[in-house]
C-alpha positions as CSV (number, residue, x, y, z in Angstrom):
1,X,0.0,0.0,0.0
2,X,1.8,3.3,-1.0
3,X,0.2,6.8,-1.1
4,X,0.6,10.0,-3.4
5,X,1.5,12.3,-0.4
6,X,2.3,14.8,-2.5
7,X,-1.1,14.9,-4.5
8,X,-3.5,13.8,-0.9
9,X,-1.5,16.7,0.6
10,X,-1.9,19.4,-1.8
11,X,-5.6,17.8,-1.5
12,X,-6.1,18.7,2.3
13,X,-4.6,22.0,2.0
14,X,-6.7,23.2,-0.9
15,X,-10.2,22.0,1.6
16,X,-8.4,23.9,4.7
17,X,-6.7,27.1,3.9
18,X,-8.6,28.2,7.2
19,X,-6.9,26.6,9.2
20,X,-3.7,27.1,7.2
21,X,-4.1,30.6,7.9
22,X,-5.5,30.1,11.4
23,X,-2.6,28.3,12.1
24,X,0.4,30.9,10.5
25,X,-1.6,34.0,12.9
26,X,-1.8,31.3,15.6
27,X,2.0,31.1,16.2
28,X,2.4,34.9,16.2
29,X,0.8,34.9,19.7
30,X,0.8,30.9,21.4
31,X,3.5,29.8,21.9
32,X,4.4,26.9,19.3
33,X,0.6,28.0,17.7
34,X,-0.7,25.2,19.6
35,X,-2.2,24.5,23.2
36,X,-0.7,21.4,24.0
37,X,2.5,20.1,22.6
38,X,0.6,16.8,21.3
39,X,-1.6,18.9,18.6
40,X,1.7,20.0,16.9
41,X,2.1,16.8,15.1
42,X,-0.6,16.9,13.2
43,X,0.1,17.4,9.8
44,X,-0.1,19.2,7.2
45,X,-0.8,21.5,10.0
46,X,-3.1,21.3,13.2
47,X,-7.0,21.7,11.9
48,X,-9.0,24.6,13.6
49,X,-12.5,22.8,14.6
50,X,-15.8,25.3,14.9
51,X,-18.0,22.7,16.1
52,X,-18.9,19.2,17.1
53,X,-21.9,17.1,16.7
54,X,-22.7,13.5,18.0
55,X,-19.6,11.4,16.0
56,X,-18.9,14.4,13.7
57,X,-16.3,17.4,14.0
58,X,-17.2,20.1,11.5
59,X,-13.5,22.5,10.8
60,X,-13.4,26.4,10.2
61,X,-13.5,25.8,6.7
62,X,-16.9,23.6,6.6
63,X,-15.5,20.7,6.2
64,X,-16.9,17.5,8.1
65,X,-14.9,14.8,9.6
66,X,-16.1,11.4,11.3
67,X,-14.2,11.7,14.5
68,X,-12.5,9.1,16.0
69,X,-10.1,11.4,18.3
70,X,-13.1,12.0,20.3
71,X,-10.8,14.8,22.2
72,X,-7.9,12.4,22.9
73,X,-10.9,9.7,24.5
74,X,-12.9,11.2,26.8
75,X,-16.3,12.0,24.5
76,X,-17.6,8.8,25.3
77,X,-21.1,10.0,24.7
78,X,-20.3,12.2,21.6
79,X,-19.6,16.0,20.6
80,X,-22.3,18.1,22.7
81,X,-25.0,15.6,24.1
82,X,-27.9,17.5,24.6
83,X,-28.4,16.3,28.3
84,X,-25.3,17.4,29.3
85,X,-25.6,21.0,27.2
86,X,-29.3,20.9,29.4
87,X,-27.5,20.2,32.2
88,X,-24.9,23.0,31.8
89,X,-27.4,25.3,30.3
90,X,-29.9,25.1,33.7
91,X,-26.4,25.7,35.8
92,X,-24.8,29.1,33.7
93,X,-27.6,31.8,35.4
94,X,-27.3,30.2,39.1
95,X,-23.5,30.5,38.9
96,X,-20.2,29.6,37.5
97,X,-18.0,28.4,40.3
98,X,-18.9,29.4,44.5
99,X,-15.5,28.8,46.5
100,X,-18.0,26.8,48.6
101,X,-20.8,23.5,49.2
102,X,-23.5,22.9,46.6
103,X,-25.7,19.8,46.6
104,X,-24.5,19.0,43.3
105,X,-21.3,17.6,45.1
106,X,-22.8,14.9,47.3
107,X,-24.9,14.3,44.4
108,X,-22.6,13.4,41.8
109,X,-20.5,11.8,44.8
110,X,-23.5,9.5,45.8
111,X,-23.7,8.5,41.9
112,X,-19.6,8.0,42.0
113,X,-19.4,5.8,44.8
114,X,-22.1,3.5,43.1
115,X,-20.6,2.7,39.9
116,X,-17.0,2.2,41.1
117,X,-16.2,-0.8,42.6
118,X,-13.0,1.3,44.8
119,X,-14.9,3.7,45.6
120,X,-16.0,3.8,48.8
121,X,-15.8,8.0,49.2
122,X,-14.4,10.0,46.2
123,X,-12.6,13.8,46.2
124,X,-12.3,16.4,43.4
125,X,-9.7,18.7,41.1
126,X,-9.6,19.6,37.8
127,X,-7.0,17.7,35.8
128,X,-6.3,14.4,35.8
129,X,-2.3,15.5,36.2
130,X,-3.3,17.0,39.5
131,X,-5.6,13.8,40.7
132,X,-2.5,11.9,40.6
133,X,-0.7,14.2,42.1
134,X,-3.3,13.4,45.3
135,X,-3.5,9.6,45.0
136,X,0.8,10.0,45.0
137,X,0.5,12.0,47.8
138,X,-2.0,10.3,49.8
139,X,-0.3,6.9,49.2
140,X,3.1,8.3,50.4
141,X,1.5,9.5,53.8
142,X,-0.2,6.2,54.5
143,X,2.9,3.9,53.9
144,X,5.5,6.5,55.4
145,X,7.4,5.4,51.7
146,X,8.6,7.8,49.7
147,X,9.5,6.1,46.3
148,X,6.2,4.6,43.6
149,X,6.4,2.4,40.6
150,X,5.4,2.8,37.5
151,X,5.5,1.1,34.1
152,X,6.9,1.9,30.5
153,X,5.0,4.0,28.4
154,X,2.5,4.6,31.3
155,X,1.1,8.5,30.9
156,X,0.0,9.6,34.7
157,X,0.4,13.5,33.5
158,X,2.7,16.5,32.7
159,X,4.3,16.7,36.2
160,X,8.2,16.3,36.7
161,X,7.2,13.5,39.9
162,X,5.6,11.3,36.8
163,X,6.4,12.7,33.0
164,X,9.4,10.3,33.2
165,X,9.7,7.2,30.8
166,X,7.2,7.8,28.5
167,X,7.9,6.5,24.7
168,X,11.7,6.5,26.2
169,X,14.0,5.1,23.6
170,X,15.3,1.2,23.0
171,X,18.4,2.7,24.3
172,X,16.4,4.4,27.4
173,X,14.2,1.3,28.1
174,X,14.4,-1.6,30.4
175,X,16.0,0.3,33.2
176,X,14.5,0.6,36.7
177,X,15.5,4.5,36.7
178,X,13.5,6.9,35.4
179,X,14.0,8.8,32.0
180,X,12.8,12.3,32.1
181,X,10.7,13.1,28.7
182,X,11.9,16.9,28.4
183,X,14.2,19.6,29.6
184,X,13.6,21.4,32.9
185,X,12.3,18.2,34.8
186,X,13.4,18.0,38.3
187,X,16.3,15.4,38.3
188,X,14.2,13.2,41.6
189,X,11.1,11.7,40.5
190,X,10.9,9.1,43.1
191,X,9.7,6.6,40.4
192,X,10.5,3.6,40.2
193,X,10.3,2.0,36.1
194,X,9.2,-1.5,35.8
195,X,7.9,-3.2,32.6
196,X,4.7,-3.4,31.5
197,X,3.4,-7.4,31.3
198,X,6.5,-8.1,32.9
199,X,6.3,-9.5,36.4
200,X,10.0,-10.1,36.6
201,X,10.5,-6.9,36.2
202,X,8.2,-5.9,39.2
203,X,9.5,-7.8,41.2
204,X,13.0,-6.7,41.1
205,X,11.6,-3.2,41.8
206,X,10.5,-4.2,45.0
207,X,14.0,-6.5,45.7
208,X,15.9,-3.3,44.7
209,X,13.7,-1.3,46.9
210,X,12.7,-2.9,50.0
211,X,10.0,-0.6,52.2
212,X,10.5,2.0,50.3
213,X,7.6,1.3,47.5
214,X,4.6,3.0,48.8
215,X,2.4,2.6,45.5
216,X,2.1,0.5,42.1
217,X,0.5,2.9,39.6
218,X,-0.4,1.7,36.3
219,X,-3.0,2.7,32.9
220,X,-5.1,-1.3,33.7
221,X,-5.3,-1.0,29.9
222,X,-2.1,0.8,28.4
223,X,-4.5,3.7,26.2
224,X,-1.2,5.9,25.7
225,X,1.4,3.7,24.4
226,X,-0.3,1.2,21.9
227,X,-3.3,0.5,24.1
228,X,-2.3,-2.3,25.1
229,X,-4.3,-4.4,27.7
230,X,-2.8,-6.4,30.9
231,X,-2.0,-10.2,30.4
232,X,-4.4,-12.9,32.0
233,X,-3.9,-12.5,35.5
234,X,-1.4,-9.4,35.3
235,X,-3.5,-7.2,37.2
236,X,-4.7,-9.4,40.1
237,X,-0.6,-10.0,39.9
238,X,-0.2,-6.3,40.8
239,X,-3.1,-6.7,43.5
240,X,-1.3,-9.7,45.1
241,X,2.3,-7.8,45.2
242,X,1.1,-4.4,46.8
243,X,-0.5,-6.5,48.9
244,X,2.7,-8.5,49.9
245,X,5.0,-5.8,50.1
246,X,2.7,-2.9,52.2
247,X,2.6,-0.7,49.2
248,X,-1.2,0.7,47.5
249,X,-2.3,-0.4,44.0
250,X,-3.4,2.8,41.7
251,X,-5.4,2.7,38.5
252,X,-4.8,5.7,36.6
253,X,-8.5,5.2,34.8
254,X,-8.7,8.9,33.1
255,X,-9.0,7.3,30.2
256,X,-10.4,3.8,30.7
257,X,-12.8,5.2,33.2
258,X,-16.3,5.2,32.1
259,X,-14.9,3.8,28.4
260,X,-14.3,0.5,29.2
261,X,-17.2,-0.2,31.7
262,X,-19.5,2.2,33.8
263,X,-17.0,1.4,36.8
264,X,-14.2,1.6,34.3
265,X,-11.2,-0.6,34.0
266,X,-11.7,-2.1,37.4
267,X,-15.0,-3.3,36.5
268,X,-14.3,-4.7,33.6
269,X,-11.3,-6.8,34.2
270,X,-12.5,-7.9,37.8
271,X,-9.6,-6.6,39.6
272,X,-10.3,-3.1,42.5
273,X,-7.4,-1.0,43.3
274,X,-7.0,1.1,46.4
275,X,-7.4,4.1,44.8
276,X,-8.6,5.1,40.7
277,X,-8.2,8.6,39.7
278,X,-10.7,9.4,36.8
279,X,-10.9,12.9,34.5
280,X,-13.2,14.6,31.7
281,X,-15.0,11.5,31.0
282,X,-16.9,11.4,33.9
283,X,-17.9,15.4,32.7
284,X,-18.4,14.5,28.9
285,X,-15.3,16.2,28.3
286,X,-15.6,19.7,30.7
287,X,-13.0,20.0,33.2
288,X,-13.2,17.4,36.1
289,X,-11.1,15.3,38.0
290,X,-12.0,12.3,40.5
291,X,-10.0,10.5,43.3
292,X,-11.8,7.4,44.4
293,X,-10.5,5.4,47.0
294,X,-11.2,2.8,49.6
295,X,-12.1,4.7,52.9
296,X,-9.4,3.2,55.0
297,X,-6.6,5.4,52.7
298,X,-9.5,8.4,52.2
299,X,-10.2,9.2,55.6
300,X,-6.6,10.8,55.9
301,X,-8.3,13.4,53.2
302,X,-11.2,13.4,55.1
303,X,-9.5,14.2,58.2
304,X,-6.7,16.8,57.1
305,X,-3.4,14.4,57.4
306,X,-3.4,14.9,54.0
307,X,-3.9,17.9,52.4
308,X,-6.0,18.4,48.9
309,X,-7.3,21.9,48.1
310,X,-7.9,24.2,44.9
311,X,-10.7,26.7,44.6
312,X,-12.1,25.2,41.3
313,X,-12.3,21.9,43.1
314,X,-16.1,20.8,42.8
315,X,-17.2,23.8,40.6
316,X,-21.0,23.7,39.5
317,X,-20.7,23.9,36.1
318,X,-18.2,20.6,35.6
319,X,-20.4,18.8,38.5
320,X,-23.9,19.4,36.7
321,X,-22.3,18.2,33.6
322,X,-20.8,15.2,35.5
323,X,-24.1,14.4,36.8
324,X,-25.7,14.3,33.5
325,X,-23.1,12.3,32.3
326,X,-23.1,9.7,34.6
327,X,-26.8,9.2,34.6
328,X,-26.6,9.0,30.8
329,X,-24.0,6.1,30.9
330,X,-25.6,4.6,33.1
331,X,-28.2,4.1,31.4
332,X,-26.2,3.2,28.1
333,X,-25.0,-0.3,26.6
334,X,-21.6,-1.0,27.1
335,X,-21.8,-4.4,25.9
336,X,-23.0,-3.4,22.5
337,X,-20.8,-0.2,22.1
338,X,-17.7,-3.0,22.5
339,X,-19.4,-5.3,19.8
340,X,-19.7,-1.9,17.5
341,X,-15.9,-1.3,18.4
342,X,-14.3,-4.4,17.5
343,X,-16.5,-4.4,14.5
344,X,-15.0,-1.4,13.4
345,X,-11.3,-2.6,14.8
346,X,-11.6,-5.8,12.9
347,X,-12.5,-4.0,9.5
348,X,-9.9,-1.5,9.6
349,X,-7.1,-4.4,10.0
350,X,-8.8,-6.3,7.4
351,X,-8.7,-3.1,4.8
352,X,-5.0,-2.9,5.5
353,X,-4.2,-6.1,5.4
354,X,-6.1,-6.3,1.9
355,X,-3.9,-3.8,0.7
356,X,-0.7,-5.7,1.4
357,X,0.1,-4.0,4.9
358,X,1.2,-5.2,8.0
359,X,-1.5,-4.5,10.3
360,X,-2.6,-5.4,14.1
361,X,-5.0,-4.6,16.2
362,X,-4.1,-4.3,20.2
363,X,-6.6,-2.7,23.0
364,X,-10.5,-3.3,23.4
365,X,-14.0,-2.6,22.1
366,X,-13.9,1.4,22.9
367,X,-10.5,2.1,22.7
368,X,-7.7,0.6,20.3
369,X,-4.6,1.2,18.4
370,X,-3.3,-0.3,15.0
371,X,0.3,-1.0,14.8
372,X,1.5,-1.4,11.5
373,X,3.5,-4.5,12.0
374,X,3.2,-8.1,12.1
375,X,4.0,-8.9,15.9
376,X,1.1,-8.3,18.2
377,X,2.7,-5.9,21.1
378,X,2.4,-7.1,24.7
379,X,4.3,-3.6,26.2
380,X,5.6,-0.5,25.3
381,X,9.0,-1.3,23.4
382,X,7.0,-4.1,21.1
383,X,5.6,-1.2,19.6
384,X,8.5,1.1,19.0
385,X,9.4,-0.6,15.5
386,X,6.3,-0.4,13.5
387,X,5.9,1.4,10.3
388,X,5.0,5.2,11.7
389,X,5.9,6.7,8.6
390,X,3.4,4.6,6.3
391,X,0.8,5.1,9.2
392,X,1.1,9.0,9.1
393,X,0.9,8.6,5.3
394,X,-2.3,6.7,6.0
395,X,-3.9,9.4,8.6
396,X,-3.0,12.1,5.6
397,X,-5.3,9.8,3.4
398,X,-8.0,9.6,6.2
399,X,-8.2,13.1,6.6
400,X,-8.6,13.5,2.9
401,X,-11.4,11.2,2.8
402,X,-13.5,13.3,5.7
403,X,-12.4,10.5,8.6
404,X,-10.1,12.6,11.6
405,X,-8.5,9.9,13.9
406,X,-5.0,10.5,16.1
407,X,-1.7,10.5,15.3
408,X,0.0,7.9,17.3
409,X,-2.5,5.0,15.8
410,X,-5.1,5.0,18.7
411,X,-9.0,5.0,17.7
412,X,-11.7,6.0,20.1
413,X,-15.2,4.9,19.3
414,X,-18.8,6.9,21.0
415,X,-22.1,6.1,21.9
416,X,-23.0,8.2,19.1
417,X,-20.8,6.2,16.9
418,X,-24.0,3.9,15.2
419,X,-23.5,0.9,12.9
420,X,-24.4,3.6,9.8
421,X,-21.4,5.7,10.6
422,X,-19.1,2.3,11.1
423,X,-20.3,1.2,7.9
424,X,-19.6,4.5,6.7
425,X,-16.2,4.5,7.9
426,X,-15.4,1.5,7.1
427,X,-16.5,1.9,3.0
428,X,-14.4,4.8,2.8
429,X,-11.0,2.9,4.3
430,X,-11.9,0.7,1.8
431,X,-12.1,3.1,-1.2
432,X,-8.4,4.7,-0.4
């Protein structure tokens, strides 16, 4: 399979000058004409979106996409679901944020602690970098430890304590100490690097550090290196060896929660973690962060041992939207949105492959990633030799063809995502 970059490129630009322009004034003013360092990838230059829609993104220059970014995963129900926009819309006159109790925080709590199988009491922030930042802290207090573990690849936010040993290098990999991802980063982390899949290599962490491990953190399903989910048995593995060792198991579940299952990854692969942070999934996307936790590690929140503040913490606006959210997922099919998924997974490799690639298919029903290659990837380094420049020549063809999905090769599905717009889809992957 080989593409006319050349030709699908002058394509895209001559449907986008918008953004082409948007972009050029954008850089004048933002720094690097972007908002986050992830969107400068995109090529031939970032797009500049005016609207969304159910599965549909609609650019500045009219053009519509089916989206499969779905804002890096968490638009689980779709651009703009109208309960959520009522549920937003009857909160904007009665206030934007109070610096104090509403009942829309015991509310959305009460919903919380009933869908997640950790949760026994749950606090909020605003970011899922700053959630971890809690769960860190509050499992460092509890064990008196001052070191955590964490896997290859793992994403657990922009902060110097965890930005370390993401997409390292073959050279950088395999090493227990951690390799920062930029310059600035303070040179002590306190992390720990194991490998993901990898027991052995968990193990020797805690050899290496006796008593001084005070939490395993892990992605339960690797979303932002390859999404690639735990062996059989991996995860109550992790369970077993916190256990053993005095330390807390984490689930980072910002992007599995409420993707993979109403109580998120835990739910769905049957194993509970001490404590889960969660993000803008729980708030169809508006800024929202959740700690949930068991109430033997929560009640040193609870009590003021460990400190957790921030003014924005519980706003109204993200709450209402949270609760509108969750009472819509509730009510929603899981089981057939993963059927939907892997349809669409298992056509996409099937396309390729009929056009002569090397194509697999690693993650689950709501949340994938093709690897162009032959060898299905079991961690992070597995991943690092497939063919990224074919696949960005594929994405360019995508785009050209009205279909918006992510750089790296990872594919988010909705609940607005039906079986016309997978059919859709999967007749114009076909046509390229």
């Amino acid at each position: 399979m080989t593409f006319n970059t050349t030709e699908i490129e002058a394509r895209v630009r001559a449907k986008t000058p918008g953004s082409g322009a948007a972009y050029e004034r954008s850089q004048r003013s933002l720094a690097g004409g972007v908002s986050t360092a992830l969107r400068r990838s995109a090529k031939p230059y970032p797009l500049f979106f005016a609207g969304g829609s159910g599965p549909c993104l609609t650019d500045i220059d009219g053009n519509r996409y089916i989206d499969y970014t779905l804002a890096w995963g968490p638009l689980i129900l779709g651009h703009a679901p109208q309960p959520v926009n009522d549920a937003i819309g009857r909160q904007l006159p009665l206030g934007h944020t109070f610096g104090a109790q509403h009942e829309l925080e015991y509310r959305t709590a009460e919903l919380l602690c009933q869908a997640i199988p950790c949760a026994d009491r749950v606090a909020f922030a605003n970011s899922g970098t700053e959630i971890v930042q809690v769960a860190l802290r509050l499992a460092r207090a509890y064990t008196r430890r001052p070191l955590y573990l964490k896997f290859e690849g793992h994403y657990h936010g922009w902060d110097d304590s965890v930005l370390v040993s993401y997409k390292p290098s073959l050279e950088q990999s395999g090493v227990m100490e951690p390799v920062p991802v930029g310059q600035g980063q303070r040179p002590w982390s306190g992390a720990v690097v194991a490998r993901w899949n990898n027991r052995e290599s968990v193990q020797a962490a805690f050899a290496a550090y006796p008593e001084q491990i005070s939490a395993i953190i892990c992605e339960p399903l690797l979303c932002n290196s390859g999404c690639l989910p735990p062996d059989p048995g991996f995860l109550s593995f992790l369970r077993q060896t916190a256990d053993e060792h005095g330390a807390l198991l984490v689930f980072d579940e910002v992007i599995t929660g409420f993707r993979l299952a109403l109580g998120g990854a835990q739910e769905f692969y049957g194993v509970t973690p001490d404590l889960a942070t969660f993000a803008k999934a729980a708030a169809a996307g508006l800024p929202v962060s959740i700690l949930a936790g068991k109430e033997f590690v929560m009640e040193w929140i609870a009590d003021g041992r460990v400190v957790h503040a921030g003014t924005l913490n519980g706003n109204p606006v993200s709450l209402a939207a949270t609760e509108a959210a969750l009472r819509e997922l509730a009510a929603s099919d899981f089981p057939a949105l993963h059927v939907r998924g892997r349809r669409l997974r298992d056509g996409l490799v099937d396309a390729l492959r009929a056009k002569g690639v090397d194509a697999v298919a690693t993650g689950e029903g709501t949340c994938y990633q093709l690897h162009l290659q032959q060898a299905v990837p079991r961690e992070y380094r597995d991943t690092i030799g497939a063919n990224k420049a074919l696949y960005a020549d594929f994405l360019m063809a995508l785009l050209d063809a009205g279909i918006y999905a992510l750089p790296d090769g990872r594919w988010y599905i909705s609940f607005a995502h039906g079986d016309g717009v997978v059919d859709d889809t999967l007749e114009r992957v076909r046509a390229l």
